[in-house]
C-alpha positions as CSV (number, residue, x, y, z in Angstrom):
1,X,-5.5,113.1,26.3
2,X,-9.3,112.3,25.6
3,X,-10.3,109.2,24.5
4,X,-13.5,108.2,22.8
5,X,-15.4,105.6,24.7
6,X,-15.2,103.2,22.0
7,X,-12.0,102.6,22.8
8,X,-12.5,101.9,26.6
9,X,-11.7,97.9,27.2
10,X,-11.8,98.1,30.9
11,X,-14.4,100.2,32.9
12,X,-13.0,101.0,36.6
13,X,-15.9,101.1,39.0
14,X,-15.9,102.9,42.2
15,X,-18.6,101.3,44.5
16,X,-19.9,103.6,47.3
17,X,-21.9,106.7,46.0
18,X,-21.6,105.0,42.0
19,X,-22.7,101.9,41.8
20,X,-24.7,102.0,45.8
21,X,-25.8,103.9,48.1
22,X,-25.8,101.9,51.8
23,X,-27.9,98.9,50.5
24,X,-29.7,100.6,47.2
25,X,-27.9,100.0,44.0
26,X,-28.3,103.7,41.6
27,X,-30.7,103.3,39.2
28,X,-29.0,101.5,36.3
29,X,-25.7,100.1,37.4
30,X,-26.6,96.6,36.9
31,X,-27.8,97.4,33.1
32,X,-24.3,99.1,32.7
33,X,-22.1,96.3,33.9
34,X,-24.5,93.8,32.2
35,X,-24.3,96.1,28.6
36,X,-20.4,96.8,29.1
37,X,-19.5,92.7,29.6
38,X,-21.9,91.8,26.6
39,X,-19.9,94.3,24.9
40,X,-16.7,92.4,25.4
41,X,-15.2,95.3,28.4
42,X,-14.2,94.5,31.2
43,X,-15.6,96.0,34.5
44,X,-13.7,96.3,38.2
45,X,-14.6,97.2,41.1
46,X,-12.4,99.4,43.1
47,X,-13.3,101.1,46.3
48,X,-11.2,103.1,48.9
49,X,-13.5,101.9,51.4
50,X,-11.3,98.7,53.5
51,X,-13.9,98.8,56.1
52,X,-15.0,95.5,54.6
53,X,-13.4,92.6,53.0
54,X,-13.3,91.4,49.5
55,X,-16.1,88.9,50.4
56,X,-18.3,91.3,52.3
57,X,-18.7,93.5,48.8
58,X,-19.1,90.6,46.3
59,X,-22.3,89.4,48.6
60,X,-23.4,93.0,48.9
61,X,-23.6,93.4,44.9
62,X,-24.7,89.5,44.5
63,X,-27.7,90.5,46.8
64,X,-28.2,94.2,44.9
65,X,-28.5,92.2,41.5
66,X,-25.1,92.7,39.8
67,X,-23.6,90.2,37.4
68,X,-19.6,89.8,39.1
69,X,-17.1,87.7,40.2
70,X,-15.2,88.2,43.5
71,X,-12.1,87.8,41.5
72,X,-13.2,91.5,39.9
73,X,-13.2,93.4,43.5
74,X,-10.5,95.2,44.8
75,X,-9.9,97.7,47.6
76,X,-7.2,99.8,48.9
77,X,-6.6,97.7,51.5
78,X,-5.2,95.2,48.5
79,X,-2.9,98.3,47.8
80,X,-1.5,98.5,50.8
81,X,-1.0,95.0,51.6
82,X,0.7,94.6,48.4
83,X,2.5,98.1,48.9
84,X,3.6,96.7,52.8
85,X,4.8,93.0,51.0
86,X,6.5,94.6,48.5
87,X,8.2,97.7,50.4
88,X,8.2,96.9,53.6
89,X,8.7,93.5,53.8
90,X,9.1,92.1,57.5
91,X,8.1,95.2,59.2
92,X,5.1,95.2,61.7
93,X,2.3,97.0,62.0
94,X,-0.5,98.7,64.0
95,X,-3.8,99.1,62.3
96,X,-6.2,101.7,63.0
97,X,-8.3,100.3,60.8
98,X,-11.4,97.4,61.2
99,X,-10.7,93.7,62.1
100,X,-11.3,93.1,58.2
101,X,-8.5,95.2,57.3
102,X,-6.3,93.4,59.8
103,X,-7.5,90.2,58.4
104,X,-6.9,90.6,55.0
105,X,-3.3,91.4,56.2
106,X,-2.8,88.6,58.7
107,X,-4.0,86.7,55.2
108,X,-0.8,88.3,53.3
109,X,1.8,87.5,56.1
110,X,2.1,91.0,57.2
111,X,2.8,90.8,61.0
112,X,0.5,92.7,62.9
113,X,1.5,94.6,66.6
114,X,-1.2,94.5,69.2
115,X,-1.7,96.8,71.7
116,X,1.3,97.1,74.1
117,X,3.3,96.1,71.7
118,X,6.3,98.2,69.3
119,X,5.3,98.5,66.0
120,X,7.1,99.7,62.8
121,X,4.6,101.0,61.0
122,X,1.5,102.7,61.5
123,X,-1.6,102.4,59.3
124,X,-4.2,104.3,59.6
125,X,-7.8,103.8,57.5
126,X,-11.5,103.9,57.5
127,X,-12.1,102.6,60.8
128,X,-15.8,102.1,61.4
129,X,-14.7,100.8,65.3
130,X,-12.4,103.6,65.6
131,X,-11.8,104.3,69.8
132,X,-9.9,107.0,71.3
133,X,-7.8,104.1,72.5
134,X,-6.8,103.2,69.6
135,X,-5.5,106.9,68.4
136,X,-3.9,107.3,71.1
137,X,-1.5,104.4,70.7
138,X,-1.6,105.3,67.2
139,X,0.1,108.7,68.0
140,X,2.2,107.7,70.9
141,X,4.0,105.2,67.9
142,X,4.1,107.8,65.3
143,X,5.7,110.2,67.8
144,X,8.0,107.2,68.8
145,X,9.3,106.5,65.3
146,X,7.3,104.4,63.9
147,X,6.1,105.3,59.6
148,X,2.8,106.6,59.0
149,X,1.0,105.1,56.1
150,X,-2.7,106.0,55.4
151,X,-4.8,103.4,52.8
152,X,-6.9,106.1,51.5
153,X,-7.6,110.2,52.0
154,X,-11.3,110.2,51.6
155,X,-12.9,112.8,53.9
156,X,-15.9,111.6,53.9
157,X,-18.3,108.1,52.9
158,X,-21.0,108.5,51.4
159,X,-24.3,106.6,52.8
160,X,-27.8,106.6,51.8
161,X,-28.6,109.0,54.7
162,X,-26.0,111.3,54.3
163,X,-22.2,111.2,54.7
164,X,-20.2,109.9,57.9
165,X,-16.2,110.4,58.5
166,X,-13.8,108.5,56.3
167,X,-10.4,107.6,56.5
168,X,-8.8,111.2,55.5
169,X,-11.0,112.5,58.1
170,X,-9.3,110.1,61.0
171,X,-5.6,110.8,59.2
172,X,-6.3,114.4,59.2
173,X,-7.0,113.8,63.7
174,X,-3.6,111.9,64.0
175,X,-1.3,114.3,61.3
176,X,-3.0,117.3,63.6
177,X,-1.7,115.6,66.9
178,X,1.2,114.1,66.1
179,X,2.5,116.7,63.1
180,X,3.4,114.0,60.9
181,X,1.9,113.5,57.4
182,X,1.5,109.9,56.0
183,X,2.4,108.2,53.4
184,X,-0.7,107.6,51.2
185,X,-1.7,104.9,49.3
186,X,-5.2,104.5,47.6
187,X,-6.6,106.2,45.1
188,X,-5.6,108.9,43.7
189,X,-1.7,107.6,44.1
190,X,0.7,106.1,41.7
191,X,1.2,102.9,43.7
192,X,-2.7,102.4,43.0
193,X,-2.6,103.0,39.2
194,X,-0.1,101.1,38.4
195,X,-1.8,98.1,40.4
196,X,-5.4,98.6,38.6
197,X,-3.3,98.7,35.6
198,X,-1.8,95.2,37.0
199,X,-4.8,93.6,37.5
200,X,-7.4,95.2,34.6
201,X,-4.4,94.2,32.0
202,X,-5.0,96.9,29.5
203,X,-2.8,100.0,28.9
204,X,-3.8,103.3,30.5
205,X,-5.3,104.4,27.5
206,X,-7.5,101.4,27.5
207,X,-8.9,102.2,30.5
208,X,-11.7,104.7,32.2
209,X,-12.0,104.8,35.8
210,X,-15.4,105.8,37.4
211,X,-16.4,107.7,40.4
212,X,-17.8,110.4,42.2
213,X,-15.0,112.0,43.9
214,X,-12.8,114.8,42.1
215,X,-10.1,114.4,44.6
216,X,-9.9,110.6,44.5
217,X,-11.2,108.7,41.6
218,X,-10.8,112.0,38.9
219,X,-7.6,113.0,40.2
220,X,-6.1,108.9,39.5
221,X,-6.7,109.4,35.8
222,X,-5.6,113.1,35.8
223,X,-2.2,112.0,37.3
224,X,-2.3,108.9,35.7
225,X,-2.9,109.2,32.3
226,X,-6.3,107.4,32.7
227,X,-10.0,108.7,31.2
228,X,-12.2,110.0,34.4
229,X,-15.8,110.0,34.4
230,X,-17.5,111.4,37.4
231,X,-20.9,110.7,38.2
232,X,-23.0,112.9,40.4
233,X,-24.7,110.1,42.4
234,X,-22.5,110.2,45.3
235,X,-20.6,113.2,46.9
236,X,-19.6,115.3,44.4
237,X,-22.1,117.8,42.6
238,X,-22.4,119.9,39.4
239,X,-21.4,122.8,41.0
240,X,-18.3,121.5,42.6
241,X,-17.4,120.4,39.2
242,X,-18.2,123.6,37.6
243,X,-15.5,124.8,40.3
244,X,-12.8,122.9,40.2
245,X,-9.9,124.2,38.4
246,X,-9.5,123.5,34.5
247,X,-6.6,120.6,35.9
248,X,-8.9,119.0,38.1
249,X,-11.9,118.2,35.9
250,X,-12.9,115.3,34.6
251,X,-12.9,113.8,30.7
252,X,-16.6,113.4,30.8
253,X,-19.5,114.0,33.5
254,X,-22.7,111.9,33.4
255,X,-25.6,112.2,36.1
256,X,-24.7,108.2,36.3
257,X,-23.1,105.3,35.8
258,X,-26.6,104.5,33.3
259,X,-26.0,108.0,31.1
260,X,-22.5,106.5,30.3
261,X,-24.6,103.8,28.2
């Protein structure tokens, strides 16, 4: 169902490749967050990215100019350390992932294996200090038993110099080897609409959620029942849009978050 924008309470922003690129904010983020709060909406960040913590982002877009509050950033890594509280309470669990992500679940009381160690569960994410090492044990698990959950299947991260390997990319290396599929969380998945609706406490018709991935950000309100915009600032472009099957486009497409104004 399309909704008119007037009717949008609560703006869901996806960071890399819509609101930044590396350290450069796109041109006009800040007036759009700054318009849509003066407005009385509501705007949250959301980011598949758990390569950093919580913190780590709220400096990023303190220092690039935007107008937020730490309490409005959230990441899949908050998914899936509610998702491992909730559903899989007690069990440990081996992170390929970055000492942030590890942190943030040490933080929630999920107990973490270290190498050596037997582990439950497997987690696999955007690992920016991925080692062969650590796949390794990562498969030997998997192939022992243990559950394979991955945060988040984005291929690839965009940067301000290009793209580099994201955390689908790194599942996509361990399903290969192992031939086992994971259970994943992030966007585009249930388990993460139902927590933005959660947190952004506005029914899914309230809401619009912003980003530049069909697969990821587009495809959460398709199978959600939430208003996608996609922006062409980040990885997806015109043409891929253009492509995409009738079922997989978006409600609205703007060169930027700044033509949604």
């Amino acid at each position: 169902m399309q909704i008119k924008l007037d009717d949008v309470k609560c703006y869901i922003l996806d960071m890399d490749g819509t609101v930044y690129l590396g350290e450069n904010p796109i041109k006009g983020a800040r007036e759009f967050v700054e318009r849509m709060k003066s407005s009385g909406r509501k705007t949250l960040f959301f980011t598949n990215n758990t390569s950093k913590d919580k913190k780590v982002y709220y400096q990023r877009l303190k220092r690039m100019g935007f107008d937020v509050d730490e309490s409005d950033i959230y990441s899949s890594g908050d998914v899936t350390a509610r998702f491992l509280k909730s559903e899989r309470h007690g069990k440990s669990v081996y992170v390929v992932g970055t000492q942030n992500l590890i942190d943030l679940f040490r933080k929630e009381g999920i107990r973490i294996a270290e190498k050596g160690e037997k582990a439950d569960i497997v987690v696999s994410s955007f690992d920016t200090t991925l080692t062969y090492e650590k796949l390794v044990i990562a498969c030997d698990l998997i192939r022992g038993g243990a559950e394979y959950i991955c945060t988040h299947p984005d291929v690839n991260c965009p940067t301000e110099t290009g793209f580099i390997p994201d955390s689908g990319a790194i599942s996509a290396l361990i399903s290969l080897s192992t031939g086992v599929k994971p259970l994943v969380l992030g966007k585009p998945e249930k388990y993460t609409a139902d927590f933005i609706l959660s947190v952004a406490g506005y029914p899914a018709e309230n809401i619009a959620v912003v980003g530049d991935r069909l697969y990821t950000d587009i495809a959460l309100g398709i199978k959600n029942g939430i208003t996608g915009i996609l922006v062409l600032s980040g990885e997806t472009t015109l043409k891929d849009c253009e492509n995409a099957a009738p079922e997989k486009k978006p409600t609205y497409v703007a060169e930027s978050v700044a033509d949604i104004m």
